[in-house]
DSSP file (Angstrom, degrees, kcal/mol; ACC not computed):
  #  RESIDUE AA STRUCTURE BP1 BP2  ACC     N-H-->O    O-->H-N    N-H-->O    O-->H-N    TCO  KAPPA ALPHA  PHI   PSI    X-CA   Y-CA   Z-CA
    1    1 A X    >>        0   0    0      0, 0.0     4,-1.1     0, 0.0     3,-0.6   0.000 360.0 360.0 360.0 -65.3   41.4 -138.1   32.5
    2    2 A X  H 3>  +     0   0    0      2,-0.2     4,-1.2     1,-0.2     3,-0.4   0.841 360.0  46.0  14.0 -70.9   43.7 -140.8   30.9
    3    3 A X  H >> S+     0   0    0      1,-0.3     4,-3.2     2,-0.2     3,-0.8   0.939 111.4  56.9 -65.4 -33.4   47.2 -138.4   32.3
    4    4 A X  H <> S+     0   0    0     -3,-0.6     4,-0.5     1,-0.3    -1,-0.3   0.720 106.8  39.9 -68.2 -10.7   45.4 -138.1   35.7
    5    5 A X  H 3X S+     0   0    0     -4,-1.1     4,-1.2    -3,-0.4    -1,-0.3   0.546 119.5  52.1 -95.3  -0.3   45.0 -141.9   36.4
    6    6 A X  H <X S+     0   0    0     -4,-1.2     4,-3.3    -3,-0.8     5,-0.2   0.910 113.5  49.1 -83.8 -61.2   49.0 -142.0   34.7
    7    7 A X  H  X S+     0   0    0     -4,-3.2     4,-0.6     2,-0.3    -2,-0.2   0.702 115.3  35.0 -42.0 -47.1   49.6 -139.4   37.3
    8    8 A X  H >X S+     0   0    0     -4,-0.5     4,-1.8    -5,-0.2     3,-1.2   0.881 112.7  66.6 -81.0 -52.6   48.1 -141.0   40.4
    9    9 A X  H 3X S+     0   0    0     -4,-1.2     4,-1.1     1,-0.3    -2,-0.3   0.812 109.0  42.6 -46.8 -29.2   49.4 -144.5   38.9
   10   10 A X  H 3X S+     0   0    0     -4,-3.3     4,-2.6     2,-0.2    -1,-0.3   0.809 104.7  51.5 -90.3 -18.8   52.4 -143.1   39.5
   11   11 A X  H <X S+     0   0    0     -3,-1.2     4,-1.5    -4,-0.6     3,-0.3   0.978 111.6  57.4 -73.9 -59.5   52.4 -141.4   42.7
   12   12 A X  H >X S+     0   0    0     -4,-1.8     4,-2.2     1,-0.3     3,-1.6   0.826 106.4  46.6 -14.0 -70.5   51.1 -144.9   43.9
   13   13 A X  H >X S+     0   0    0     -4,-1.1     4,-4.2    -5,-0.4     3,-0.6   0.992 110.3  57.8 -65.3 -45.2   54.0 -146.7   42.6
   14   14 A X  H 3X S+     0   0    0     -4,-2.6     4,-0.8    -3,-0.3    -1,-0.3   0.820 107.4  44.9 -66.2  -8.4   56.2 -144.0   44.2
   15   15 A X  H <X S+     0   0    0     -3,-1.6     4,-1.1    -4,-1.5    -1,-0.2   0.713 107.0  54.1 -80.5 -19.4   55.0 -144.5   47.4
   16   16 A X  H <X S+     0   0    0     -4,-2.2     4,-2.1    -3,-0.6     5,-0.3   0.910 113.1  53.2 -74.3 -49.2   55.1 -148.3   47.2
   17   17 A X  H  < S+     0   0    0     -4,-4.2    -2,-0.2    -5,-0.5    -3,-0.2   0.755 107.9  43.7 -58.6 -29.7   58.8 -147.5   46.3
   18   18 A X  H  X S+     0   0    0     -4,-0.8     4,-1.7    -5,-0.2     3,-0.4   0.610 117.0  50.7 -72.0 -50.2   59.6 -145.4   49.1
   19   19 A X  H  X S+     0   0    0     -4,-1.1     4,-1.9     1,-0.2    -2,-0.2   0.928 108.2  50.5 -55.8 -41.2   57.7 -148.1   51.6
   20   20 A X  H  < S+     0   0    0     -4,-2.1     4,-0.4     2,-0.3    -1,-0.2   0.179 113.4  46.0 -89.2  -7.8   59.5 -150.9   50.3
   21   21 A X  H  > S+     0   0    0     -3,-0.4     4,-1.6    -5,-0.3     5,-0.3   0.717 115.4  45.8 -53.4 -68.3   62.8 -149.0   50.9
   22   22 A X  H  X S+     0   0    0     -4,-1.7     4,-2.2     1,-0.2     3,-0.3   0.835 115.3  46.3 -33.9 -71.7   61.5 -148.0   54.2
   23   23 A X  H  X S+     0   0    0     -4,-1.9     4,-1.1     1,-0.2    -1,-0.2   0.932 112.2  51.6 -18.8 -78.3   60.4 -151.8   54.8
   24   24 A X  H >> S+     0   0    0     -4,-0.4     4,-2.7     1,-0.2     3,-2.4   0.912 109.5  55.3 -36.7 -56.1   64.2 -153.2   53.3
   25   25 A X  H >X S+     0   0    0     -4,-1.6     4,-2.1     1,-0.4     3,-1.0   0.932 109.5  45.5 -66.2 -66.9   65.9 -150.8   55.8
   26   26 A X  H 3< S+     0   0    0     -4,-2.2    -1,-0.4    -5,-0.3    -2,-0.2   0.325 101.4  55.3 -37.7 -20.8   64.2 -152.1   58.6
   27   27 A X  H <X S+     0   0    0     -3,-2.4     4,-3.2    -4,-1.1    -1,-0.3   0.580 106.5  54.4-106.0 -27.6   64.4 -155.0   58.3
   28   28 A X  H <X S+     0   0    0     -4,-2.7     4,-2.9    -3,-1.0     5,-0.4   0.992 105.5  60.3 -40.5 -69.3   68.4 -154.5   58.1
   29   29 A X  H  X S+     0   0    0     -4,-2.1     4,-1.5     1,-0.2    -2,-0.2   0.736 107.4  42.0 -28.9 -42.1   67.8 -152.7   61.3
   30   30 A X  H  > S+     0   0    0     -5,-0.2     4,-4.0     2,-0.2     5,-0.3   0.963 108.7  55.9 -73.0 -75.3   66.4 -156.0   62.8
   31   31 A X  H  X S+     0   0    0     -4,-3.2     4,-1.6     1,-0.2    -2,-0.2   0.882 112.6  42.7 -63.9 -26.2   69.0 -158.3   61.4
   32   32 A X  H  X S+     0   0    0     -4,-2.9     4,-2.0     2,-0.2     5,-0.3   0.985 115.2  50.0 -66.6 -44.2   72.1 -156.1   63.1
   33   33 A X  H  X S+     0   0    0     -4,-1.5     4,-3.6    -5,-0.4     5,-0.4   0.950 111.2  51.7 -68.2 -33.1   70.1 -155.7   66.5
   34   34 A X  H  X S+     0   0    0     -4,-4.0     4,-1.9     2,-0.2    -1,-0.3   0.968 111.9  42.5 -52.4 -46.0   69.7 -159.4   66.2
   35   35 A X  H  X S+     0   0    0     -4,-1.6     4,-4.0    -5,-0.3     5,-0.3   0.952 114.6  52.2 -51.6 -46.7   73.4 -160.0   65.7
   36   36 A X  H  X S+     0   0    0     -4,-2.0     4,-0.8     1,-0.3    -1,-0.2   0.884 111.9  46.4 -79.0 -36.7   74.3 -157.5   68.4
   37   37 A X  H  X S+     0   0    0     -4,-3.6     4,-1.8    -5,-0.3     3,-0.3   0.859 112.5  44.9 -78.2 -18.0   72.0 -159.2   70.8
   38   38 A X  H  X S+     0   0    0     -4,-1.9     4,-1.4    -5,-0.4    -2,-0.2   0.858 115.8  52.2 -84.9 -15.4   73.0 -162.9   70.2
   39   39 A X  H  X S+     0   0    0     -4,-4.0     4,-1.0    -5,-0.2    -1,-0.2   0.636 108.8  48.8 -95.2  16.1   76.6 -161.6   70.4
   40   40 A X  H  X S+     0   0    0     -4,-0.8     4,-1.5    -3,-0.3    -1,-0.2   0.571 116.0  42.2-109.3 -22.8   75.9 -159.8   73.8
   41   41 A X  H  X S+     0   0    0     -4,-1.8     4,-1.8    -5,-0.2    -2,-0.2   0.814 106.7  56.2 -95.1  -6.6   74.3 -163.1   75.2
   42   42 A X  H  X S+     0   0    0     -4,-1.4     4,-2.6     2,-0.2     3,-0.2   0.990 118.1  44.9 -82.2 -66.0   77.2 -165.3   73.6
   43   43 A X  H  X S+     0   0    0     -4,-1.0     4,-2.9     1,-0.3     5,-0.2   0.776 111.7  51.2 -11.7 -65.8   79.2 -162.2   76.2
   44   44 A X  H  X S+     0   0    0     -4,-1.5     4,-2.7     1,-0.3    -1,-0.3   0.878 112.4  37.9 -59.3 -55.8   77.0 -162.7   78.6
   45   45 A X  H  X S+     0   0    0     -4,-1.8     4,-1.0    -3,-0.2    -1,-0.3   0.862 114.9  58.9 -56.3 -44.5   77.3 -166.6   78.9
   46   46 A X  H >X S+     0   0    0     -4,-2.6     3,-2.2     2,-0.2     4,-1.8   0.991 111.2  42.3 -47.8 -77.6   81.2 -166.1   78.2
   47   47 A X  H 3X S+     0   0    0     -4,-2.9     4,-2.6     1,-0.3    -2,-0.2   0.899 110.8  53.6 -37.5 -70.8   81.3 -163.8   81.4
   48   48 A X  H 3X S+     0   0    0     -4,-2.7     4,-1.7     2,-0.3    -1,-0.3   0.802 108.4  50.5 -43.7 -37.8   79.0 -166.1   83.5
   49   49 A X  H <X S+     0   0    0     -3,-2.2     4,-2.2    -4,-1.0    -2,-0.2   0.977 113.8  47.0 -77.6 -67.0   81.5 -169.0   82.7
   50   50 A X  H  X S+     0   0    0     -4,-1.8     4,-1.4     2,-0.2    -2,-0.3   0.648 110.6  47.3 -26.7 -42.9   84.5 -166.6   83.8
   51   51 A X  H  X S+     0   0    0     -4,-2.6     4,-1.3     3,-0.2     5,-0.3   0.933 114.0  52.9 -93.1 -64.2   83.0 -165.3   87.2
   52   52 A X  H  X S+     0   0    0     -4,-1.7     4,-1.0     1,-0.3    -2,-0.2   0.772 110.3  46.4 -75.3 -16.5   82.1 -169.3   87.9
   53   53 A X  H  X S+     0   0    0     -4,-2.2     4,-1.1    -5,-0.3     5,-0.4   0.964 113.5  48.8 -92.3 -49.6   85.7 -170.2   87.3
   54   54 A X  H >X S+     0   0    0     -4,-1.4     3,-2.1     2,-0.2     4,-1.7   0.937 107.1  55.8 -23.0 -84.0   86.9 -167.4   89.5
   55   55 A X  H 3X S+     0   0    0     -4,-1.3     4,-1.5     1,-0.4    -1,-0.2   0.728 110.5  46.1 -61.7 -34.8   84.6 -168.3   92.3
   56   56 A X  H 3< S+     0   0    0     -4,-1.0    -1,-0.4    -3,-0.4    -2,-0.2   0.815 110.4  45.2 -89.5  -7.1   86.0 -171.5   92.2
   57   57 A X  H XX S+     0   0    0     -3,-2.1     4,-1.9    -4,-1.1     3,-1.4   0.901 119.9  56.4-102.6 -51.4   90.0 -170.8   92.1
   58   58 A X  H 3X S+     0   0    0     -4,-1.7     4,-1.1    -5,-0.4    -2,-0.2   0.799 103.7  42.7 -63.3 -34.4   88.6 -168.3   94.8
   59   59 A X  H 3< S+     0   0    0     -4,-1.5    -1,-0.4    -5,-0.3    -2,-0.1  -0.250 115.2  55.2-112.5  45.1   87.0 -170.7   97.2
   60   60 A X  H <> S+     0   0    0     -3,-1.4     4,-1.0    -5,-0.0    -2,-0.2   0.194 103.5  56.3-123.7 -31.5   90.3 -173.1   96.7
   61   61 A X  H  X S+     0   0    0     -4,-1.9     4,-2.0     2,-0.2     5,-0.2   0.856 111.0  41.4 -43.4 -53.1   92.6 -170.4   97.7
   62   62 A X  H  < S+     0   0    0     -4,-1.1    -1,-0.2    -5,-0.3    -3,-0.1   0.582 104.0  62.9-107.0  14.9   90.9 -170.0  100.8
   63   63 A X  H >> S+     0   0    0      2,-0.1     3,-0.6     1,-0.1     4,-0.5   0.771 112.7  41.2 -66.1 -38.9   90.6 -173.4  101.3
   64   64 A X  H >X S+     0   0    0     -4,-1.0     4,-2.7     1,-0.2     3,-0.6   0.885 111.9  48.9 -70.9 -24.8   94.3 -173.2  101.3
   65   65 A X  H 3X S+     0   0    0     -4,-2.0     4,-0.9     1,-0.3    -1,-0.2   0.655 106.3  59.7 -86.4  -2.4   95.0 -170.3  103.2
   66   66 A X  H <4 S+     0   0    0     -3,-0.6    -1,-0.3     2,-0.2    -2,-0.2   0.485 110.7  43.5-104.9  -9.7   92.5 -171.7  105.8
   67   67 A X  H <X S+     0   0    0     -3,-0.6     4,-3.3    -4,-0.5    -2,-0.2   0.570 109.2  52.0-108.2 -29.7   94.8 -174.9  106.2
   68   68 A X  H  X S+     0   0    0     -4,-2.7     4,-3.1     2,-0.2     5,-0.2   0.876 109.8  54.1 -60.5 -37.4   98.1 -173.1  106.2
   69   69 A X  H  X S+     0   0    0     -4,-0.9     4,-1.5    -5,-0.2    -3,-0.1   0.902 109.9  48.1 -59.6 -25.6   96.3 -171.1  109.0
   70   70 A X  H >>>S+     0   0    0      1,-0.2     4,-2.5     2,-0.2     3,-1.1   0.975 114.4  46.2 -75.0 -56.6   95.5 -174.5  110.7
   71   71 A X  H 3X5S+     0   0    0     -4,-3.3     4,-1.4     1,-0.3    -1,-0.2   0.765 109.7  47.8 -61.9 -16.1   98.9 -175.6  110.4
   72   72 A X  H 3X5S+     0   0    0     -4,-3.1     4,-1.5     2,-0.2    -1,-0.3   0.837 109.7  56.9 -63.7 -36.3  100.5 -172.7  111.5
   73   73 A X  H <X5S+     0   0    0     -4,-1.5     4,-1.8    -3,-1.1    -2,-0.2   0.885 112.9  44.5 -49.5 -57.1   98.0 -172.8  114.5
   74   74 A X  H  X5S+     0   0    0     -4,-2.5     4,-2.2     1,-0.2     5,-0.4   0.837 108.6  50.1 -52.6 -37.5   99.2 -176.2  115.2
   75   75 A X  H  <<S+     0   0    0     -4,-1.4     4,-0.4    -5,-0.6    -2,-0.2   0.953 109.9  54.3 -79.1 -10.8  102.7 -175.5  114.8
   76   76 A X  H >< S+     0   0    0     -4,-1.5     3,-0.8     1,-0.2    -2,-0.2   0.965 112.3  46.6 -37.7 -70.2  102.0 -172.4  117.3
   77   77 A X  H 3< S+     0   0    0     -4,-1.8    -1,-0.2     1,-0.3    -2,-0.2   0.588 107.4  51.4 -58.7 -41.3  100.4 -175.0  120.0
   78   78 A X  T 3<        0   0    0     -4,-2.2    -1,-0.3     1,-0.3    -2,-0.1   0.534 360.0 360.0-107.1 -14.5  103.1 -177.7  119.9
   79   79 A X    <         0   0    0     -3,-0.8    -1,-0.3    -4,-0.4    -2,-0.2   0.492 360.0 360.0 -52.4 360.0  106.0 -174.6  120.6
């Protein structure tokens, strides 16, 4: 009786060990996907920052090219 409760007392504890590795791993698992997502919105925001500085160097361009067109238009008119 005595070896069979040693015997179960031990599969017990080898399953708590084998859970509590399972557990640890996972919870690795968790802190990289965390990483990977805060460094994919840090991206994201980066990116967002980038397209709104393009748009604007974009909408200054053709502010310009849209006043060389006038003047050229003018200097057409006054020919």
């Amino acid at each position: 009786m005595l070896n069979h409760e040693k015997e179960v007392s031990h599969n017990y504890y080898n399953e708590l060990t084998r859970l509590r590795d399972i557990s640890f791993n996972l919870d690795k698992d968790i802190d990289a996907q965390q990483k990977r997502i805060d460094f994919l919105r840090s991206e994201a925001d980066n990116n967002e920052q980038r397209i709104m500085s393009i748009n604007d160097m974009l909408a200054q361009r053709d502010d310009a090219i849209s006043r060389t067109h006038a003047k050229i238009s003018e200097a057409h008119q006054q020919i």
